[in-house]
C-alpha positions in Angstrom: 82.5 118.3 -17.3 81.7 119.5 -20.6 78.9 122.1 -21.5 77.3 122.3 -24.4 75.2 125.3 -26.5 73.0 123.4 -29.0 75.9 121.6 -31.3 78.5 123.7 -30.0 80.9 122.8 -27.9 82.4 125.2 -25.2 85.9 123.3 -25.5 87.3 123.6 -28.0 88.9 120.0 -28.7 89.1 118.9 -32.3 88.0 114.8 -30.7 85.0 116.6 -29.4 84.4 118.7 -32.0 84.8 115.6 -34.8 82.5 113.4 -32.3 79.8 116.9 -31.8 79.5 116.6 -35.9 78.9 113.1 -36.4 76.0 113.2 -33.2 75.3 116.6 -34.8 74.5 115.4 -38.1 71.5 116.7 -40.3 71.3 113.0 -42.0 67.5 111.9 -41.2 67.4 108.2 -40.0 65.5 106.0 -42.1 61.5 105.6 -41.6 60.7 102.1 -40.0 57.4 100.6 -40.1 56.0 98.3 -38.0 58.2 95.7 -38.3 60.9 97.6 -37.3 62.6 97.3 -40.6 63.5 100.3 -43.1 60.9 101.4 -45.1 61.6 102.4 -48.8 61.4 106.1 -49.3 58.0 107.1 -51.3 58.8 107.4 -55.2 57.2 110.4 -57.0 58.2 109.6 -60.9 61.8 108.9 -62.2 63.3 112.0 -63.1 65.1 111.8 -67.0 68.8 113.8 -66.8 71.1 114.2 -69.7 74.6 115.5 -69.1 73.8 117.8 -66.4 70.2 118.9 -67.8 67.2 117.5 -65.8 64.8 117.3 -68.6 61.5 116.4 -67.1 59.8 113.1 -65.1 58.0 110.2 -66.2 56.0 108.2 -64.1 56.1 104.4 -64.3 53.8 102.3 -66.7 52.1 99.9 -64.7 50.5 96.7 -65.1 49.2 93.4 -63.4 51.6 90.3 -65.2 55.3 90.3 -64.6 57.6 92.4 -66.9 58.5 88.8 -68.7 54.9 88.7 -69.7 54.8 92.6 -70.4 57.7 92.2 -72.5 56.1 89.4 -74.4 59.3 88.3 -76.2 58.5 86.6 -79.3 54.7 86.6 -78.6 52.7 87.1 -80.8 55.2 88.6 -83.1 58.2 86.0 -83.0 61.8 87.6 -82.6 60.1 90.1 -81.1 58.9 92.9 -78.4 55.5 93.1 -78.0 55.4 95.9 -75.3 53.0 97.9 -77.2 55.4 100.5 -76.7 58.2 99.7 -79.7 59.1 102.7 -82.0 60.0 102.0 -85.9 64.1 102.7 -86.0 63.9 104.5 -82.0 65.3 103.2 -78.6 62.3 103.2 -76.6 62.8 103.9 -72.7 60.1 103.3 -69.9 59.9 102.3 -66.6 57.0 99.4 -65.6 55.9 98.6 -62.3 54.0 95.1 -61.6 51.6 96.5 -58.9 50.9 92.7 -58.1 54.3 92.7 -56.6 55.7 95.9 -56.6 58.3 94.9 -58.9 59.8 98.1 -60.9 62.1 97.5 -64.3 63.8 99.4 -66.6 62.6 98.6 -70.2 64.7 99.4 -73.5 63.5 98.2 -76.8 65.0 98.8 -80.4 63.1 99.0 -83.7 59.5 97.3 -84.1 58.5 94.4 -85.8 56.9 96.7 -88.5 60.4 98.2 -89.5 61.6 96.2 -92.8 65.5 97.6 -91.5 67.4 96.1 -89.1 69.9 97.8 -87.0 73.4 97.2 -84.3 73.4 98.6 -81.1 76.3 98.9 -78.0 74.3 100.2 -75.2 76.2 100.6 -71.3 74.3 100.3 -68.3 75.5 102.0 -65.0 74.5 101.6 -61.5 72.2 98.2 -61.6 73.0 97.2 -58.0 70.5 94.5 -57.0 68.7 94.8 -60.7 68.2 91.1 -62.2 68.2 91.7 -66.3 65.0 89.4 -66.4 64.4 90.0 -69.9 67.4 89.6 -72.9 66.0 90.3 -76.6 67.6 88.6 -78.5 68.9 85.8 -76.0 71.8 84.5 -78.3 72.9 88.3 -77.9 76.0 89.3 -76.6 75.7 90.4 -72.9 78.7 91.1 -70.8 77.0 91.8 -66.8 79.5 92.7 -64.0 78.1 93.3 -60.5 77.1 97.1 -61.3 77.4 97.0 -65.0 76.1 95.8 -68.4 77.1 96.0 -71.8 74.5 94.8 -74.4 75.5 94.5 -78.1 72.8 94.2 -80.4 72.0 93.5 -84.4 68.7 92.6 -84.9 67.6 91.9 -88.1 64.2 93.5 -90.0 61.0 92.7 -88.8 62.4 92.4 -85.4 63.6 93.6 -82.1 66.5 93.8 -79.3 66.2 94.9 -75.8 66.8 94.3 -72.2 64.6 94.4 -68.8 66.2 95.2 -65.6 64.0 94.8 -62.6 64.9 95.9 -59.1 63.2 94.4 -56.1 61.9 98.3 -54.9 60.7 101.6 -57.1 63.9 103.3 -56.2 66.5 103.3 -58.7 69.3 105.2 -60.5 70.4 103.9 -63.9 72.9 105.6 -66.5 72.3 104.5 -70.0 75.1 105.0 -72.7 74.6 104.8 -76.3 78.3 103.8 -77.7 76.7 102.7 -81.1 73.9 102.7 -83.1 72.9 101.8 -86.4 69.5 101.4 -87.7 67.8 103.7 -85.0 68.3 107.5 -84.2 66.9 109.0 -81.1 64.9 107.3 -77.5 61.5 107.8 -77.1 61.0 108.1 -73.7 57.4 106.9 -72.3 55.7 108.4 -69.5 53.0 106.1 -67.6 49.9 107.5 -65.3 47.0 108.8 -66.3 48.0 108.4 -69.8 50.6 107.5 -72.1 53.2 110.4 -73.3 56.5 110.1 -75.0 59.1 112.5 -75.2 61.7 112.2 -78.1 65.2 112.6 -77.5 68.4 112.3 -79.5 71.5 110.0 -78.3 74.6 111.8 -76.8 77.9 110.9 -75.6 77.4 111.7 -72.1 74.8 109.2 -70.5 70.6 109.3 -70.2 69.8 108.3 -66.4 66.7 107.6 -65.2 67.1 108.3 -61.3 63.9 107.6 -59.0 62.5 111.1 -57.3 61.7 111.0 -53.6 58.2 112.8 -53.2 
């Protein structure tokens, strides 16, 4: 017979011990609900990081349509965004949230339709997991999509837009953006949602912007 103090065994056997930390373990099992299924951890914002720097957190703009019809390609403004949210030669960032469904997705646009320069982008997207890209500006772009990955490279022309949605079937989410080239714009402007509508203005860098979901 074996005795034990809390966690601690009073034999010292390395099987024991190994089995003691894995019973032992500080991990905290997920929260069910009713249905005796896993529920989804609550979201407080989405933290922005860049390099190891965690900058500050945005909360998700939110809306009532699908992030198709928030994106609005090419409506009203043909070869377009029409977000609202596009920034003359910038890379804007936000997050949107269809509260009809619960639907989150990232949203990246380039340029505006009021810029009379066009531009070429190479952006990399990291850890998509089970995101759907349900939104490609421009269509005939080049896309390369791998189970966890994208690449998107972009030349959009003046007077008009590129950019990508990627939506993910809960709020949580951890994405690494990756500017490899740009032409035509020079910085993100990084939307916050809520209460009201902020933007924070960042310049690319080699090491990647994530946007990372933050457990309240």
């Amino acid at each position: 017979m074996i005795s034990y103090v809390g966690c601690t065994p009073t034999l010292r056997s390395l099987v024991i011990t190994l089995a003691l930390v894995a019973a032992c373990s500080e991990t905290e099992p997920p929260q069910l609900g009713d249905d005796g299924l896993a529920v989804a951890p609550e979201i407080c914002g989405y933290e922005v990081i860049q390099g190891r720097d965690s900058l500050f957190t945005i909360q998700a703009v939110t809306g009532t349509v699908p992030v198709e019809t928030f994106y609005s390609y090419g409506s009203p403004v043909a070869n377009s965004a029409n977000t609202g949210f596009e920034v003359a030669d910038r890379t804007a960032v936000l997050v949107y949230t269809d509260t009809t469904t619960g639907l989150t997705s990232l949203v990246i646009t380039n340029d505006a339709a009021s810029s009379d320069t066009g531009g070429q982008a190479v952006f990399d997207f990291k850890g998509i997991g089970k995101g759907t890209i349900t939104v490609l500006d421009n269509p005939i772009d080049n896309y390369r999509i791998k189970k966890n990955t994208a690449t998107a490279v972009w030349d959009w022309d003046a007077f008009s837009t590129d950019g990508i949605a990627i939506t993910f079937p809960t709020s949580s989410m951890c994405v690494d953006i990756t500017a490899q080239f740009v032409l035509g714009a020079n910085g993100y402007s990084v939307y916050s949602g809520g209460t009201s509508i902020s933007v924070d203005e960042l310049t690319y860098a080699p090491t990647p912007l994530k946007i990372c979901a933050a457990k309240c």
